[in-house]
C-alpha positions in Angstrom: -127.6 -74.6 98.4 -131.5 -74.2 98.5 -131.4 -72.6 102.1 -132.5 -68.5 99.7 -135.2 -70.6 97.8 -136.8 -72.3 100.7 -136.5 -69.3 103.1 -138.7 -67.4 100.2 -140.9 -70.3 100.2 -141.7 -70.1 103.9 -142.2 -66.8 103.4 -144.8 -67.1 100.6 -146.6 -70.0 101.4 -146.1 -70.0 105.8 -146.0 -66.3 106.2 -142.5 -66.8 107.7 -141.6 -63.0 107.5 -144.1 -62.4 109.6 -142.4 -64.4 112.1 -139.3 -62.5 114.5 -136.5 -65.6 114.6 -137.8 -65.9 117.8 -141.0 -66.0 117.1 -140.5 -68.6 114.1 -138.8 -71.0 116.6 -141.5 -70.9 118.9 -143.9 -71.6 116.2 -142.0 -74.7 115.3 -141.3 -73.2 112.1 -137.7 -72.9 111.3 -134.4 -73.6 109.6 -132.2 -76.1 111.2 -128.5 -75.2 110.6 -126.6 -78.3 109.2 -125.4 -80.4 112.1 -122.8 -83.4 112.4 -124.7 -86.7 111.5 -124.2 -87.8 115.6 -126.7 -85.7 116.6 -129.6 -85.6 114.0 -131.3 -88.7 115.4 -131.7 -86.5 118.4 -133.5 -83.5 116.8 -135.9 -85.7 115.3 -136.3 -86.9 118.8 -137.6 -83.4 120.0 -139.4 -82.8 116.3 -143.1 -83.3 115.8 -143.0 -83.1 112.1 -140.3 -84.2 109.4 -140.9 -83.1 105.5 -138.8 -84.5 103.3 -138.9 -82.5 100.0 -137.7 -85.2 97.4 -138.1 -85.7 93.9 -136.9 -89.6 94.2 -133.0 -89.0 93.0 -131.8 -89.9 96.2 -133.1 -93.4 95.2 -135.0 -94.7 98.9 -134.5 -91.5 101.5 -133.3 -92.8 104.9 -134.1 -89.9 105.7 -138.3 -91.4 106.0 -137.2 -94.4 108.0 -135.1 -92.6 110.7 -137.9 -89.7 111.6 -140.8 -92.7 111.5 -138.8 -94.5 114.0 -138.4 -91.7 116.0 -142.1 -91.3 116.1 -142.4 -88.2 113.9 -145.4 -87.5 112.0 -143.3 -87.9 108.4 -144.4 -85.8 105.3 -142.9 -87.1 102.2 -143.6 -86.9 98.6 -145.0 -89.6 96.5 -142.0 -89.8 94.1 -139.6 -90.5 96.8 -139.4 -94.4 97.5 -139.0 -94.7 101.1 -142.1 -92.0 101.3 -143.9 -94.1 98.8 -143.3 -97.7 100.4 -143.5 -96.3 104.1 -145.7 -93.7 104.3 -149.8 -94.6 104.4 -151.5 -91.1 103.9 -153.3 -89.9 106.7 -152.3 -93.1 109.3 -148.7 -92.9 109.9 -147.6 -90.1 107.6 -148.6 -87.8 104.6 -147.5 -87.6 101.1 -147.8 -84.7 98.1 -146.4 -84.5 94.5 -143.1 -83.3 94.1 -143.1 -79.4 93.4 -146.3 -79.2 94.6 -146.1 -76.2 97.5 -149.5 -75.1 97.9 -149.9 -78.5 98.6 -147.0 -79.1 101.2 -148.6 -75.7 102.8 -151.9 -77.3 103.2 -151.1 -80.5 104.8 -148.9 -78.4 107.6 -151.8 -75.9 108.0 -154.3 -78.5 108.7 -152.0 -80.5 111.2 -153.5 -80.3 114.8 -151.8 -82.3 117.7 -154.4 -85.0 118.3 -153.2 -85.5 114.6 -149.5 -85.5 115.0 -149.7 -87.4 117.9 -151.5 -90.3 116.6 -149.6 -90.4 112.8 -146.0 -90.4 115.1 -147.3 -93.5 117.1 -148.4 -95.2 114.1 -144.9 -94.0 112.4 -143.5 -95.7 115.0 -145.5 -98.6 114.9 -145.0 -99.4 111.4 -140.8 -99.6 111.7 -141.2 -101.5 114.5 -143.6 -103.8 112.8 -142.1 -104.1 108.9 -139.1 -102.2 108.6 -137.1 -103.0 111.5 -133.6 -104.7 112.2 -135.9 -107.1 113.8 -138.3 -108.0 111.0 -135.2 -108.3 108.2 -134.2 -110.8 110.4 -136.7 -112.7 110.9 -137.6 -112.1 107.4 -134.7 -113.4 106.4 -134.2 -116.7 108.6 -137.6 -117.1 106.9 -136.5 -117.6 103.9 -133.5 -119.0 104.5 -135.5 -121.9 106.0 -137.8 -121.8 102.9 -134.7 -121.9 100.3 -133.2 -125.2 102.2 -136.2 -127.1 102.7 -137.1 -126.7 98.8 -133.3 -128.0 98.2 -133.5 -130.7 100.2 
């Protein structure tokens, strides 16, 4: 339902309509049609760079987790709480206020690919490391043994 709003956006703020379709794609600037949920691991596979425009409705944003463990340099918002709890700006990801476009379109301008390189490994890095299936578990058998050895 925002698809007019954001395409006037791009436009503004990206100079988008300077851009053929073509062109735009090749820039790896575009507008991703909706696709079924089986296959959007796999486009953030082949993405470099994941904004996640949110003003924290949604609650956490799975949205942060998935893209970081793909290895995608992750640009959230600071009102979103995945973006907030994940997301170390400038290290593993970068974050702007909510609403906030000129400053959305000034983090993208100044990405370079030394710097998207290094924030997707660290993306990566930090799933692995705190937000894992791995670590919960751990985590948990952690306190599991904690809670039984203070009962008895």
């Amino acid at each position: 339902p925002e698809e007019a709003k954001l395409r006037r956006l791009g436009q503004r703020y990206l100079r988008l309509d300077a851009l053929s379709e073509s062109e735009s794609k090749a820039s790896g600037i575009f507008f991703q049609a909706p696709v079924p949920i089986q296959e959007v691991r796999g486009l953030m596979r082949e993405a470099e760079v994941v904004v996640m425009s949110s003003d924290g409705g949604e609650g956490w944003g799975a949205v942060v987790n998935e893209a970081m463990a793909e290895g995608c340099c992750m640009i959230g918002t600071h009102e979103a709480g995945s973006s907030a709890t994940l997301i170390e700006h400038g290290v593993n990801g970068y974050l702007y206020r909510t609403g906030d476009v000129s400053e959305l379109a000034n983090l993208l301008r100044q990405l370079d690919q030394e710097s998207i390189r290094s924030c997707g490994e660290r993306a990566r890095e930090t799933l692995d490391s705190v937000w894992s299936p791995e670590h919960a578990a751990d985590k948990l058998i952690e306190r599991m043994t904690n809670t039984s050895s203070r009962l008895g």
